[in-house]
GUVO-985772 format. One record per residue (C-alpha): x, y negated, z negated; residue in three letters. Coordinates in pm, 1 decimal, m for minus. Layout:
REM GUVO-985772
REC         px         py         pz   gudo
REC          X          Y          Z    ALA
...
END
This chain:
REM GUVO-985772
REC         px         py         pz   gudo
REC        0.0        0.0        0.0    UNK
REC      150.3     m331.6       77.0    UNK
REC      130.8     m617.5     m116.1    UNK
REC      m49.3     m989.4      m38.9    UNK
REC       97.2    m1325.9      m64.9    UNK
REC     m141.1    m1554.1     m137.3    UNK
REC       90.5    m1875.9     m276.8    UNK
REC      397.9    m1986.4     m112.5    UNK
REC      605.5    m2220.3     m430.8    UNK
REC      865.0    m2388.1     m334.2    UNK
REC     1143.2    m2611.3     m498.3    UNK
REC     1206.2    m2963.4     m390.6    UNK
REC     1577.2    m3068.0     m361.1    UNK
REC     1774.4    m2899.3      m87.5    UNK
REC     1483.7    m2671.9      m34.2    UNK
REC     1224.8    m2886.4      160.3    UNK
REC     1416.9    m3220.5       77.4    UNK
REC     1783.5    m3278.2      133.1    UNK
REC     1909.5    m3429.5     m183.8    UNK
REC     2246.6    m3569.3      m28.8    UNK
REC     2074.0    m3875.9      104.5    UNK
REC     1898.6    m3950.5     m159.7    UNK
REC     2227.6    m3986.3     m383.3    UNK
REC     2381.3    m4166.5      m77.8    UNK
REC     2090.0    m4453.9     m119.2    UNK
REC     2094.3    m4454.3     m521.7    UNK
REC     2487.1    m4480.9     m489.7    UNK
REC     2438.4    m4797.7     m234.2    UNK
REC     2197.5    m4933.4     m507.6    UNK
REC     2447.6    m4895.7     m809.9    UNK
REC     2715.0    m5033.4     m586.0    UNK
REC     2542.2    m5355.6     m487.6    UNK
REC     2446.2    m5407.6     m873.2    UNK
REC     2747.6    m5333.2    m1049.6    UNK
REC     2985.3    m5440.9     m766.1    UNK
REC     3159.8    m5177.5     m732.7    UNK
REC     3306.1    m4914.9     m434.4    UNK
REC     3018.8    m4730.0     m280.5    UNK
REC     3248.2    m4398.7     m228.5    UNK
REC     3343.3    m4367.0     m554.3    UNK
REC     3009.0    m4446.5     m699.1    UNK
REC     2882.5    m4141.9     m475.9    UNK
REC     3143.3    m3898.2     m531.8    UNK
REC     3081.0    m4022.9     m914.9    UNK
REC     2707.7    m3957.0     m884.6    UNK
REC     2743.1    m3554.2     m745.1    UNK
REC     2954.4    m3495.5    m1008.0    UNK
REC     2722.9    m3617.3    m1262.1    UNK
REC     2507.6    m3422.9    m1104.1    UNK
REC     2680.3    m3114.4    m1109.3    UNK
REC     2735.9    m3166.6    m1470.9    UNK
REC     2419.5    m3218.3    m1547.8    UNK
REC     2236.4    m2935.6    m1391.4    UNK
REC     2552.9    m2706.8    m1573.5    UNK
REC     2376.5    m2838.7    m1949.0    UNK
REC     2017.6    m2754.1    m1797.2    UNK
REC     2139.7    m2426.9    m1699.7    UNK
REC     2320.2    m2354.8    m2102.0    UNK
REC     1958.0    m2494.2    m2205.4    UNK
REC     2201.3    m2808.9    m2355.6    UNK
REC     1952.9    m3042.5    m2246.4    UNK
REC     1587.0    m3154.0    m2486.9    UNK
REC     1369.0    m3069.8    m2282.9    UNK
REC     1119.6    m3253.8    m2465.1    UNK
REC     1253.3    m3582.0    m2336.1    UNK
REC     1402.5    m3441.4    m2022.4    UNK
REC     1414.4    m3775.0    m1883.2    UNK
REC     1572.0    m4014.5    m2126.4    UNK
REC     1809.3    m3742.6    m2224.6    UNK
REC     1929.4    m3718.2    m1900.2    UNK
REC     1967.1    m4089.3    m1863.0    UNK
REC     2198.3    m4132.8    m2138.1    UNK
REC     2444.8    m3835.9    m2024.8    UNK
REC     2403.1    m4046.6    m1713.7    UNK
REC     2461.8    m4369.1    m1790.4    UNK
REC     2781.4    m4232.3    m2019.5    UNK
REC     2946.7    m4032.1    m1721.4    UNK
REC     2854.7    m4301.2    m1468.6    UNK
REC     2930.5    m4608.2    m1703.8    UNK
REC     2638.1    m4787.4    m1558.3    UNK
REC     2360.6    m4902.3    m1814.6    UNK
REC     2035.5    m4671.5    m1773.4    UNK
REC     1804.5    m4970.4    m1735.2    UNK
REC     2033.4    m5035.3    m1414.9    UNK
REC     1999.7    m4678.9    m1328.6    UNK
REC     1658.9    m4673.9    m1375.6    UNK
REC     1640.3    m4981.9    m1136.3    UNK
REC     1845.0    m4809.5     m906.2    UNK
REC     1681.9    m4498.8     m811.9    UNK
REC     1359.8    m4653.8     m815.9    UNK
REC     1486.3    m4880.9     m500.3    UNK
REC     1556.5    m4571.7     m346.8    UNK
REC     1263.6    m4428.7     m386.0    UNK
REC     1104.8    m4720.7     m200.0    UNK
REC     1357.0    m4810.3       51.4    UNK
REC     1489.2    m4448.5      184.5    UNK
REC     1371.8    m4337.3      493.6    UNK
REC     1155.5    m4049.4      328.7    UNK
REC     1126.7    m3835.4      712.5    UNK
REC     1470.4    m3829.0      720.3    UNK
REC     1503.4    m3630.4      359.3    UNK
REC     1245.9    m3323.6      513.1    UNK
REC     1507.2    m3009.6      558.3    UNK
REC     1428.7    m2901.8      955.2    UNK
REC     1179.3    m2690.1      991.5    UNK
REC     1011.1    m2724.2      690.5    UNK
REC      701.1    m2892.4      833.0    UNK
REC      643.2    m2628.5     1094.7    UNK
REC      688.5    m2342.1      855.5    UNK
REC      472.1    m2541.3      637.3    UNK
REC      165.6    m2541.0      879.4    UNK
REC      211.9    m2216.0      983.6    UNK
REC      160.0    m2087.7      596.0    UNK
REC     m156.0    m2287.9      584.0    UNK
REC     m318.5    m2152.4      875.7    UNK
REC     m229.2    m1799.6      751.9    UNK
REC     m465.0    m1905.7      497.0    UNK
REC     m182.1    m1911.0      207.8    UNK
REC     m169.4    m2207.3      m65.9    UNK
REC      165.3    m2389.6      m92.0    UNK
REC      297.9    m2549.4     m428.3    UNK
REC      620.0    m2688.9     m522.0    UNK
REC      812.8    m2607.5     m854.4    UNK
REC     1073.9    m2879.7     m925.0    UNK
REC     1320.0    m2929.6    m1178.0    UNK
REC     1447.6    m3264.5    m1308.1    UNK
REC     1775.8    m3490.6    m1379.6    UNK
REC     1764.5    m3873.8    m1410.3    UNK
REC     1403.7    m3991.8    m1237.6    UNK
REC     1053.7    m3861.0    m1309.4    UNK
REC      804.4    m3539.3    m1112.8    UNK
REC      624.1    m3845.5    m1006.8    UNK
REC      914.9    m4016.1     m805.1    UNK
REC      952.1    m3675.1     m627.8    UNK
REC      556.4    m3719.9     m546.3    UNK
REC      614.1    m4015.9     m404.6    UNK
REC      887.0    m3887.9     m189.0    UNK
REC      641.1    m3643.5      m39.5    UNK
REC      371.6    m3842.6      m12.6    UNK
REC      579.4    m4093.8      192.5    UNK
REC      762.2    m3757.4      392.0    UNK
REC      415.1    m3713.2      494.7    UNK
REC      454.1    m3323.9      299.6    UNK
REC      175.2    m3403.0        9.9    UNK
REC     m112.8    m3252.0      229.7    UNK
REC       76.9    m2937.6      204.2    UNK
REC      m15.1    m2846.7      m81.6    UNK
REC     m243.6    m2781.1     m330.1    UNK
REC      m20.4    m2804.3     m642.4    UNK
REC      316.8    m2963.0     m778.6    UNK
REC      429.3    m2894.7    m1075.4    UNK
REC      734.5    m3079.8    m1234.5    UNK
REC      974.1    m3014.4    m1585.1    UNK
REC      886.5    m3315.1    m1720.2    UNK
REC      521.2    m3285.7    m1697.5    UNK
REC      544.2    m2897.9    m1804.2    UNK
REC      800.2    m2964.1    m2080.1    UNK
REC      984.5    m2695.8    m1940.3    UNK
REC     1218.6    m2609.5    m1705.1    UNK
REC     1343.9    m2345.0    m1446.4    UNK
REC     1411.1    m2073.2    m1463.2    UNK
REC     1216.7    m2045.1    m1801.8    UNK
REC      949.3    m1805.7    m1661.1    UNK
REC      702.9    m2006.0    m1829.9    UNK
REC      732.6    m2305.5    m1533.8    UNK
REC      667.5    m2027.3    m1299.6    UNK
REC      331.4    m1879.1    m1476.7    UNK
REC      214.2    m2248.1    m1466.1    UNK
REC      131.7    m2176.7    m1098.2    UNK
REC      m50.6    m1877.1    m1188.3    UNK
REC     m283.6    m2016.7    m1456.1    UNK
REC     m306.9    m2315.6    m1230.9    UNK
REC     m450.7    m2115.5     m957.0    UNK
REC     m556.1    m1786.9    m1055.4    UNK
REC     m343.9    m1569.4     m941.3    UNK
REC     m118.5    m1279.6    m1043.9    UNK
REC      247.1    m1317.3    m1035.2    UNK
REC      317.0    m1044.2     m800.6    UNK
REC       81.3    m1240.3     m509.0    UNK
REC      336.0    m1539.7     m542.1    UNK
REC      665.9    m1578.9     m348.2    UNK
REC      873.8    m1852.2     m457.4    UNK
REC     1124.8    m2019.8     m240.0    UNK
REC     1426.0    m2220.0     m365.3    UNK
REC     1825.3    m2328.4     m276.8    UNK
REC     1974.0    m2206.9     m669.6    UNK
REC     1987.5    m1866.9     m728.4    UNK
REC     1959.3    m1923.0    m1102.7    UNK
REC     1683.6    m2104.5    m1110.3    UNK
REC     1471.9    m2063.2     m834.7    UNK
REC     1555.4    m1683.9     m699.2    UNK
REC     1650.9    m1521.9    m1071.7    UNK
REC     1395.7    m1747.4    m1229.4    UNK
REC     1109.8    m1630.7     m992.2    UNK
REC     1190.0    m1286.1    m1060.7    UNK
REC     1198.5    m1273.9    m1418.6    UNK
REC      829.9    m1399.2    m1452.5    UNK
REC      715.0    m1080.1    m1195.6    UNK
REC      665.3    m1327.7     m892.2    UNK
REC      863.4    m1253.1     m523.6    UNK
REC     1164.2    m1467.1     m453.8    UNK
REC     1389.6    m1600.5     m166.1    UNK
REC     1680.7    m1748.9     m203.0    UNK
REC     1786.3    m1971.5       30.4    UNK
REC     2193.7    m1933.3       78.0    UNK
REC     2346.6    m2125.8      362.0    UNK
REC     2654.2    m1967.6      343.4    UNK
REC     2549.4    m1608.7      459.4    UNK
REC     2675.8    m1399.7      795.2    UNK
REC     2333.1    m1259.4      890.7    UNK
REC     2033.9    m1500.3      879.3    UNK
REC     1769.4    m1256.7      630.9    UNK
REC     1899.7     m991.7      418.5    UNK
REC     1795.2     m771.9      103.9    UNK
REC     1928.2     m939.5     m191.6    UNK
REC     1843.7     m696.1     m483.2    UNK
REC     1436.8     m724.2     m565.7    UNK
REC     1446.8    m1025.3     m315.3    UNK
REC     1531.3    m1172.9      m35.8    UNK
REC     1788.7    m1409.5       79.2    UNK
REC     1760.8    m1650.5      387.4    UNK
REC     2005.4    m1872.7      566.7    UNK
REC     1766.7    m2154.7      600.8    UNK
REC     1429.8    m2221.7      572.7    UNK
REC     1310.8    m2143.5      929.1    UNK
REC     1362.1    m1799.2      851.4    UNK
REC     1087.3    m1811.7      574.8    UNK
REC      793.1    m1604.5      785.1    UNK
REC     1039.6    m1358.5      867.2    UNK
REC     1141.3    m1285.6      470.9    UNK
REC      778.8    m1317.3      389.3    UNK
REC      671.4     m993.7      606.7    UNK
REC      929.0     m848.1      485.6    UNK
REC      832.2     m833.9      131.5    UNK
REC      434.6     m784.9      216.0    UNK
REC      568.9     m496.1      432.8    UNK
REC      721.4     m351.9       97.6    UNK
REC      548.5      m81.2      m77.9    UNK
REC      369.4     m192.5     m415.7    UNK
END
């Protein structure tokens, strides 16, 4: 007997949006308010970054006040005052060129999902700006009529890959684990994550020879347009 996928959850950042812009315009921001160099501002901001997402991983991080938290490791590893970061990323949000951010082929694979009569959420984790900032960003990437859910750390008080942020999209929509298939860039937190709390997962590993391949209870992808091709695969797997 083979199994259904009803929801399609995806995660945000260098999943359907490519995150890599988005620093480049909050770095341009910080560099015209604090006067200083652009480059290093950038290079600055991916290592914060980095460092950041290392503490969410080793649960260093409250995840009651994900946001602030984050904006005072922030401000101390960037030197920039979080009011002026604050400032800063919200410019982005308004000024970036929010088409340019969708990964290729994300649209297409999103409107073939929807008229295969699936629902589509997204699952996002968190560093420096609000769920509702990434909201925006989809709403002006033309992506929010895609789907019927998004859920965000901040507003579920938890983050991935706590299986917890996963169930959310069950209880949302009434469905059982095992009829979702999440779809994210981290293998920690999206692919692992996913597959802890029961649901189907693809990772999504640019770095791979082949384009699909088995990766343990999953499935791993090069990119995204290879989605459909992963999904049959696991609805083709016995239950």
């Amino acid at each position: 007997m083979s199994q259904k996928i009803l929801v399609v959850s995806f995660d945000v950042w260098d999943t359907i949006l490519d995150l890599k812009p988005f620093h480049a315009k909050i770095a341009e921001k910080m560099a015209s308010y604090t006067s200083r160099d652009y480059q290093r501002i950038y290079l600055e901001l991916e290592e914060n970054y980095r460092i950041l997402k290392d503490y969410r991983r080793r649960r260093l991080l409250r995840f009651d006040d994900l946001i602030n938290h984050c904006l005072e490791l922030s401000s101390k590893n960037l030197g920039i005052n979080g009011e002026v970061i604050k400032k800063c990323v919200t410019k982005a949000v308004l000024e970036v060129d929010s088409r340019l951010l969708v990964i290729d082929d994300a649209k297409n694979i999103f409107s073939e999902l929807i008229r295969s009569g699936r629902r589509l959420v997204t699952v996002g984790n968190l560093i420096f700006w609000p769920g509702s900032y990434n909201r925006i960003l989809l709403e002006r990437a033309g992506l929010t009529e895609y789907f019927s859910l998004q859920i965000y750390a901040d507003e579920a008080k938890v983050s991935k890959p706590d299986k917890d942020i996963f169930l959310k999209v069950c209880n949302e929509l009434n469905v059982l684990p095992e009829n979702v298939l999440h779809v994210g860039d981290n293998r920690i937190e999206d692919f692992e994550g996913a597959l802890s709390a029961g649901m189907n997962a693809v990772w999504i590993n640019p770095w791979m020879n082949s384009h699909v391949s088995e990766e343990g209870k999953g499935i791993a992808i090069k990119s995204i347009k290879y989605l459909i091709e992963a999904l049959n695969m696991i609805e083709s797997r016995a239950c």
